[in-house]
SETOR-274695 format. One line per 3 residues: number of its first residue (from 1); their letters; for each residue x, y, z of C-alpha. Coordinates in Angstrom, 3 decimals, decimal comma. Layout:
<sites>
NUM	a	X/Y/Z ~ ...
</sites>
This chain:
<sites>
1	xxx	-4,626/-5,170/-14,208 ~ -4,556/-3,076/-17,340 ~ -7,970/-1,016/-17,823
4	xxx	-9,496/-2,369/-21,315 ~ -7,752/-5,896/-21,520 ~ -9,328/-8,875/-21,913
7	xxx	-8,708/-9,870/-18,627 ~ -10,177/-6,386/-17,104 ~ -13,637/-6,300/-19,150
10	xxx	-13,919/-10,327/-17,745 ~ -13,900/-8,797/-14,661 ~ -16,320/-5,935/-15,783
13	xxx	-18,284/-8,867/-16,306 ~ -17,957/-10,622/-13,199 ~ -18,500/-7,301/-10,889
16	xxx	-21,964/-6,981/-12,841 ~ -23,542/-10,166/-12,714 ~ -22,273/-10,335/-9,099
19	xxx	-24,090/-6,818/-8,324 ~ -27,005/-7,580/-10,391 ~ -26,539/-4,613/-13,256
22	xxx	-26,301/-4,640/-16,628 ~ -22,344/-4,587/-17,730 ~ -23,500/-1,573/-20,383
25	xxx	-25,238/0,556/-17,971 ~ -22,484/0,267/-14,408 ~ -19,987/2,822/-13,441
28	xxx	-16,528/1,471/-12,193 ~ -15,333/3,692/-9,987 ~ -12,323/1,482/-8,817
31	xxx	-11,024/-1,990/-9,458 ~ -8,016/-3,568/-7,835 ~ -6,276/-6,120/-6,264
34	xxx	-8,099/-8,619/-4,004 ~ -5,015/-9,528/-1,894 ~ -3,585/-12,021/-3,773
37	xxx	-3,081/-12,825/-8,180 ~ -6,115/-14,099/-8,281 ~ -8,463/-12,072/-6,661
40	xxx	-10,139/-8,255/-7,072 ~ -12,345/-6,083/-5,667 ~ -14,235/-3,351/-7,508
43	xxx	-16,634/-0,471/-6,400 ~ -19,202/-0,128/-9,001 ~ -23,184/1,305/-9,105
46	xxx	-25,772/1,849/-11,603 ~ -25,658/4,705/-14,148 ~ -28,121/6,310/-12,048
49	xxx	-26,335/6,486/-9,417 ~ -29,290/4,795/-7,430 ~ -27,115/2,581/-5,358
52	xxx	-23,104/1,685/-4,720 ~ -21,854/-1,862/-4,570 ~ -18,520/-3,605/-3,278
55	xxx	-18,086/-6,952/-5,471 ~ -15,457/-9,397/-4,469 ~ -14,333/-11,829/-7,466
58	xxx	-12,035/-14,579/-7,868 ~ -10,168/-16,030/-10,780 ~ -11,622/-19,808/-10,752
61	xxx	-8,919/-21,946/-13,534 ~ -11,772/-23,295/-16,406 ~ -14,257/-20,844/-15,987
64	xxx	-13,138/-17,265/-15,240 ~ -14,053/-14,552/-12,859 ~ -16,652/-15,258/-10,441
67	xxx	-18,192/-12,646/-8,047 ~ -17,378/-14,527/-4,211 ~ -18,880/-11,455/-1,947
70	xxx	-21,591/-8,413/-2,538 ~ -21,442/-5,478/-0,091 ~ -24,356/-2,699/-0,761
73	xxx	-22,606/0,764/0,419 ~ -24,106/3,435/1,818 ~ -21,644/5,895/0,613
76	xxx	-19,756/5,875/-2,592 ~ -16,317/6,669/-1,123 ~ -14,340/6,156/-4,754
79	xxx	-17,026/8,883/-6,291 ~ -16,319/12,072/-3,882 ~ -12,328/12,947/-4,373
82	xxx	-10,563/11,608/-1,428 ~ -11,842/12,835/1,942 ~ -10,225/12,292/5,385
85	xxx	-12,317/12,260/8,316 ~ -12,782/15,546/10,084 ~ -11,562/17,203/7,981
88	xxx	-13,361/19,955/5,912 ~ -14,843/19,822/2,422 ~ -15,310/22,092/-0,003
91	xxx	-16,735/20,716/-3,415 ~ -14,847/17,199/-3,785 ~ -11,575/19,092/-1,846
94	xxx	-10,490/18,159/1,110 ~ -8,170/20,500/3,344 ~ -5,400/18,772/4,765
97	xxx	-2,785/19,961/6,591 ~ 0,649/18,054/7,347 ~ 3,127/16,601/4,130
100	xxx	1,549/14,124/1,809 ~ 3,418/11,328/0,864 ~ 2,544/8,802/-1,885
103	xxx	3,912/5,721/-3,054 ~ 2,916/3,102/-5,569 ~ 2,112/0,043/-4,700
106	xxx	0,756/-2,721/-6,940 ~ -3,139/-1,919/-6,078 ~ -2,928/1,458/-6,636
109	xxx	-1,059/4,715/-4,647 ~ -1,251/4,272/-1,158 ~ -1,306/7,997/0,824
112	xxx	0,065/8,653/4,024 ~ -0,332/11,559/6,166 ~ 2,374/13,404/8,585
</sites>
């Protein structure tokens, strides 16, 4: 998906009315793939911060994105710099030891730890 397309603020769309939040006042902190062409996931909340939201869409042919599933989240994982479990945090740092490797993959980088 490419960030300020058509296609991407449809889905801007989609992810608020399926939250419940005005399109104007949300925060996307991540939208991706769904698992397949026609689906995506995005983690949005309020500007206020107030509350954090998974919202499952699908492409439906003659009408567009539609939100399919609402998750409310109690943490905001896409909003704190990547953290691994047990692992200590300083600010939004985490200190990890071992090699990090990345790769691309078509929903984003995928990070693996050795």
């Amino acid at each position: 998906y490419e960030k300020g397309s058509v296609d991407w603020q449809e889905m801007e769309k989609a992810l608020a009315y399926g939250a419940g939040i005005s399109q104007e006042g949300m925060n996307v902190y991540w939208l991706g793939n769904g698992g397949s062409p026609d689906t995506a996931v995005g983690t949005i909340s309020p500007s206020d911060n107030s509350s954090t939201y998974r919202v499952y869409i699908q492409w439906v042919d003659g009408e567009g994105w539609k939100p399919t599933k609402l998750e409310k989240l109690q943490t905001n994982e896409k909003n704190q710099g990547f953290c691994v479990p047990g692992f200590p945090r300083v600010g939004n740092s985490a200190f990890l030891h071992g090699r990090i490797n990345r790769r691309k993959s078509s929903d984003g980088i995928l990070i693996r730890f050795d």
